[in-house]
C-alpha positions as CSV (number, residue, x, y, z in Angstrom):
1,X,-13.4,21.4,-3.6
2,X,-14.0,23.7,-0.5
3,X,-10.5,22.2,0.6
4,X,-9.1,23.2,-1.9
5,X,-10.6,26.4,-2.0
6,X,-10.3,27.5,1.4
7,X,-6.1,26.2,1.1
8,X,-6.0,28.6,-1.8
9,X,-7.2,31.6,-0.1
10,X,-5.1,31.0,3.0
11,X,-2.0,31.0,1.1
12,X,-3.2,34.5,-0.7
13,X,-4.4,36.2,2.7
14,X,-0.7,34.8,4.1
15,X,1.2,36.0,1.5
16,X,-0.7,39.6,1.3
17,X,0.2,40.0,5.4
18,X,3.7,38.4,4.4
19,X,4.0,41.3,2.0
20,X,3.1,44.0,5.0
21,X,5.8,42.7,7.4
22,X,8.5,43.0,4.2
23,X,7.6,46.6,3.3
24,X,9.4,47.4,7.0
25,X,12.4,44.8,7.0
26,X,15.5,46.6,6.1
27,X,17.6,44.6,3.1
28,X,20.7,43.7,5.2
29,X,18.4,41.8,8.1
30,X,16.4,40.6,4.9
31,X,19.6,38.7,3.7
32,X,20.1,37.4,6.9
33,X,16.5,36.0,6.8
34,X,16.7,34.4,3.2
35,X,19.7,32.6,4.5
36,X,18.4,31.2,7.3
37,X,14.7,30.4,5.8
38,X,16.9,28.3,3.4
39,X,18.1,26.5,6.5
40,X,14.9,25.8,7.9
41,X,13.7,25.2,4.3
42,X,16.5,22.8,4.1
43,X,15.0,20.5,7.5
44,X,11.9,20.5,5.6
45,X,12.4,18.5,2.7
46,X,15.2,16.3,4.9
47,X,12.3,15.6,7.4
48,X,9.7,14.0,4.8
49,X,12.9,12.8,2.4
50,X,12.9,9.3,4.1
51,X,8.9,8.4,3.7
52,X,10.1,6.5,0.6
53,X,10.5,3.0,0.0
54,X,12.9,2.5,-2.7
55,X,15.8,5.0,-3.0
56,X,16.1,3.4,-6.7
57,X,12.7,4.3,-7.6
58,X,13.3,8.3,-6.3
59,X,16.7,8.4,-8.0
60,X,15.1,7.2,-11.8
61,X,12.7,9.8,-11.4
62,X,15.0,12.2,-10.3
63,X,17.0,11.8,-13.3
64,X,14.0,11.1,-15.5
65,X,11.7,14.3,-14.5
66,X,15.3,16.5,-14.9
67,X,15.9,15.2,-18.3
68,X,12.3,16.1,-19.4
69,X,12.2,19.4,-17.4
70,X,15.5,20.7,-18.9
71,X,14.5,19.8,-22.2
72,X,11.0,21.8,-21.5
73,X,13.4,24.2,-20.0
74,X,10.5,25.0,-17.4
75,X,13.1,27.1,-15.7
76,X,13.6,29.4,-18.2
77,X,9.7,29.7,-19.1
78,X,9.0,30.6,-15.4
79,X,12.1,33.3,-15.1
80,X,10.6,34.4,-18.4
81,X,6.8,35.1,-16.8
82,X,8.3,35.9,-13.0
83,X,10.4,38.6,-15.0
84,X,7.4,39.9,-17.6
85,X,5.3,40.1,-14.0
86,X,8.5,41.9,-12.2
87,X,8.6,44.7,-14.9
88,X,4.9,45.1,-15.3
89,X,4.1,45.0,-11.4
90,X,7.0,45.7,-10.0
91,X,8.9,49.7,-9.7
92,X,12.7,48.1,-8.9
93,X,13.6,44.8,-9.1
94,X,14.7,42.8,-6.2
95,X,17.6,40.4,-5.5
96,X,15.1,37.6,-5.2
97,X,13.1,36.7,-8.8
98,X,9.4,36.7,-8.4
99,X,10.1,33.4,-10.0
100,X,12.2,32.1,-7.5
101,X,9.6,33.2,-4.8
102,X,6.8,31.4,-7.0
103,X,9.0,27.8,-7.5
104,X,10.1,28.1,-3.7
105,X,6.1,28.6,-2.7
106,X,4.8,25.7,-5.3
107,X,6.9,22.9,-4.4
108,X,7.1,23.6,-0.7
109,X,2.5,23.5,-0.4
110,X,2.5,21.2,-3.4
111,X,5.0,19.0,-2.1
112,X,3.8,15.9,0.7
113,X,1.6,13.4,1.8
114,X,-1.2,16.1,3.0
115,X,-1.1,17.7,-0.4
116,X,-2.1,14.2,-2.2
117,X,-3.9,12.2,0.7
118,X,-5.8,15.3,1.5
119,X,-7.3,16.1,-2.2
120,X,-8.2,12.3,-2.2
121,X,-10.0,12.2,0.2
122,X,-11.9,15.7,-0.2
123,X,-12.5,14.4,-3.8
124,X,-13.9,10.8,-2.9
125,X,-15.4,11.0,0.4
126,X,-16.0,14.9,0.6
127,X,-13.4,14.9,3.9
128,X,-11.5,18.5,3.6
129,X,-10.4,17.9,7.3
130,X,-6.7,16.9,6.5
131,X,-6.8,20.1,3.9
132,X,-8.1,22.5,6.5
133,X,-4.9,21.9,8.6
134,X,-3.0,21.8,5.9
135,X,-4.5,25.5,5.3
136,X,-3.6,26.6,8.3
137,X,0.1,25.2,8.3
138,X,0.4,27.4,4.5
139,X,-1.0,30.3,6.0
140,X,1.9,30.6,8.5
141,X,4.4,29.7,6.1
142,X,2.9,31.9,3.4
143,X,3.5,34.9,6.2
144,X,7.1,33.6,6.4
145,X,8.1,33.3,2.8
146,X,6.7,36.1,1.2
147,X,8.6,38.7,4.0
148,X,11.7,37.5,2.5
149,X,11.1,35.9,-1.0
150,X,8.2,38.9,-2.2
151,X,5.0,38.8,-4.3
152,X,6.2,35.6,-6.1
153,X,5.0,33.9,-3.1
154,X,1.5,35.0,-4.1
155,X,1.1,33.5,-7.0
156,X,1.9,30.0,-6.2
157,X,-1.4,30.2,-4.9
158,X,-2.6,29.6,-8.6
159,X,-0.7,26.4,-8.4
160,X,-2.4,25.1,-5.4
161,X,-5.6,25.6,-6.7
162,X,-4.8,23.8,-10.1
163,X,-2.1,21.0,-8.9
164,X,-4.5,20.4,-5.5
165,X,-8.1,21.0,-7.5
166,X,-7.2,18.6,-10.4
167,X,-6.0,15.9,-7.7
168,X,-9.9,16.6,-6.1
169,X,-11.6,16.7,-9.2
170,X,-10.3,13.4,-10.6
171,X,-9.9,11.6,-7.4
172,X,-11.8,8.6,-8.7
173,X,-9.9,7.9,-11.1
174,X,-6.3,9.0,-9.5
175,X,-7.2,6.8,-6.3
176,X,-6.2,3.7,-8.5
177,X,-2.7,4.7,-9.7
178,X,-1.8,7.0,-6.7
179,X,-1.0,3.8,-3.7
180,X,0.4,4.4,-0.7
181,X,4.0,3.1,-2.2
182,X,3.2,5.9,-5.0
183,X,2.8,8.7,-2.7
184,X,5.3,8.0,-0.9
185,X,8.0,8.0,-3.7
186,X,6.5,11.5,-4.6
187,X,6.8,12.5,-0.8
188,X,10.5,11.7,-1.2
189,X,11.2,13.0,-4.5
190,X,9.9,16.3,-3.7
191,X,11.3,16.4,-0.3
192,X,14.9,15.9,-2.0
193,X,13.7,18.9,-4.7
194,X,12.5,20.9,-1.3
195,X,16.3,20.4,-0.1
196,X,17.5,21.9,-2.9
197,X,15.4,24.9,-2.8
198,X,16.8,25.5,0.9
199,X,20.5,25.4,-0.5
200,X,19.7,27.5,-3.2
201,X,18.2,30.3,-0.9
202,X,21.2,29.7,1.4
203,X,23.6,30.8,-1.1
204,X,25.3,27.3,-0.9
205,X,24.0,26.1,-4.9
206,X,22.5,27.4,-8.0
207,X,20.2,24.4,-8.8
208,X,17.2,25.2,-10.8
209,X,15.0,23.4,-9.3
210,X,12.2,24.4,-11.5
211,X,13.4,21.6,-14.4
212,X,13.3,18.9,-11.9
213,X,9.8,19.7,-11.0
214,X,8.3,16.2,-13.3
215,X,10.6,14.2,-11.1
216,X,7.6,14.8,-8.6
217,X,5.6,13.2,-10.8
218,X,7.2,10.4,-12.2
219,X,6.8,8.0,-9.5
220,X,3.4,7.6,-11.0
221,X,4.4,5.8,-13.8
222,X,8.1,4.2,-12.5
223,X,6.2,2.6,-9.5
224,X,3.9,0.6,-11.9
225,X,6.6,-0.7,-13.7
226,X,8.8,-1.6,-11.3
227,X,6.4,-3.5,-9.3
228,X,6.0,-5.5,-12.6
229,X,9.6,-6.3,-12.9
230,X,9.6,-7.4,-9.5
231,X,6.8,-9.8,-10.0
232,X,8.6,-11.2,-13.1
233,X,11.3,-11.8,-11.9
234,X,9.5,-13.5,-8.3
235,X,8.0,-16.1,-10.9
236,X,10.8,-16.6,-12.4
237,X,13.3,-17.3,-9.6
């Protein structure tokens, strides 16, 4: 868990320094930087969006973790705290949500190969290497986001330590169902949710992102099944 712990604390100490360089960025220039952090936000999820295998597979559980997440309306749960947070915590509110900082933060050091592989292997084998980098990578961008998006940023840090630590924790048991093919599909489900966030901060959408959060994790369970299919119907042909 040291991994884990160390990634959590890195995205905290970022975001706190992150909060320091917004204090002294005037709002017009901070416009200009939300805009173009959705750009770059944007090249992100486009540049891990084709590790999948199957474009089938990541548009089921597109549709499949949307459908559940606007039914949970997780979107309107997280506005709900971001706001309750804002108006205890906060003396003005901002353009930007604390929730929108917090969803933005999640999915973006959630999100990827280095997330998944790396809590694997700090669970089994007790290897945090690929998590330390990872750390330092969510430091930087922790710096980044939270000068333009705010204290939301900050709290995604809880996310990382539960998403990340329960990944560690049952990494025995998560090793059997989470394959190469599997974590792939999740790479490029997120990375397509991660290109959503960068339009949405760019002004160009209004796609809330926070109901198609399950899509990340539906691969899980799709992969399974489809590999299945395609067994039954190689014995059959």
């Amino acid at each position: 868990m040291i991994g884990v712990i160390v990634n959590t604390v890195a995205v905290i100490i970022g975001s706190l320094i992150g909060l320091v360089f917004k204090k002294g960025i005037p709002e017009k220039m901070s416009d200009a930087l939300t805009s173009i952090l959705g750009l770059a936000v944007f090249f992100v999820g486009i540049s891990s969006a084709f590790d999948g295998e199957n474009i089938l597979i990541t548009i089921i559980s597109l549709a499949i973790g949307t459908v559940l997440g606007t039914l949970a309306n997780i979107d309107r749960g997280i506005n709900k705290l971001g706001d309750w947070v804002e108006n205890r915590f906060s003396k003005e509110k901002g353009k930007i949500s604390i929730a929108q900082g917090f969803v933005t933060a999640s999915l973006l050091f959630c999100v990827g190969s280095m997330t998944i592989v790396g809590s694997l292997q700090a669970g089994i084998n007790g290897n945090n290497e690929m998590l330390f980098t990872k750390s330092l990578l969510d430091f930087v961008m922790a710096i980044v986001l939270t000068s333009t998006l705010g204290i939301g940023v900050i709290l995604s840090s809880l996310f990382v330590l539960v998403f990340q630590g329960a990944i560690a924790l049952s990494a025995g048991f998560a090793a059997g169902f989470l394959s190469n093919f599997v974590i792939a599909e999740m790479t490029c489900t997120g990375s397509i949710l991660v290109m959503a966030i960068g339009l949405n901060l760019a002004g160009i959408t209004k796609i809330k992102v926070a109901d198609c959060m399950p899509a990340v994790f539906a691969p899980i369970l799709i992969c399974p099944v489809y590999n299945l299919i395609m067994e039954l119907v190689s014995s059959i042909i």
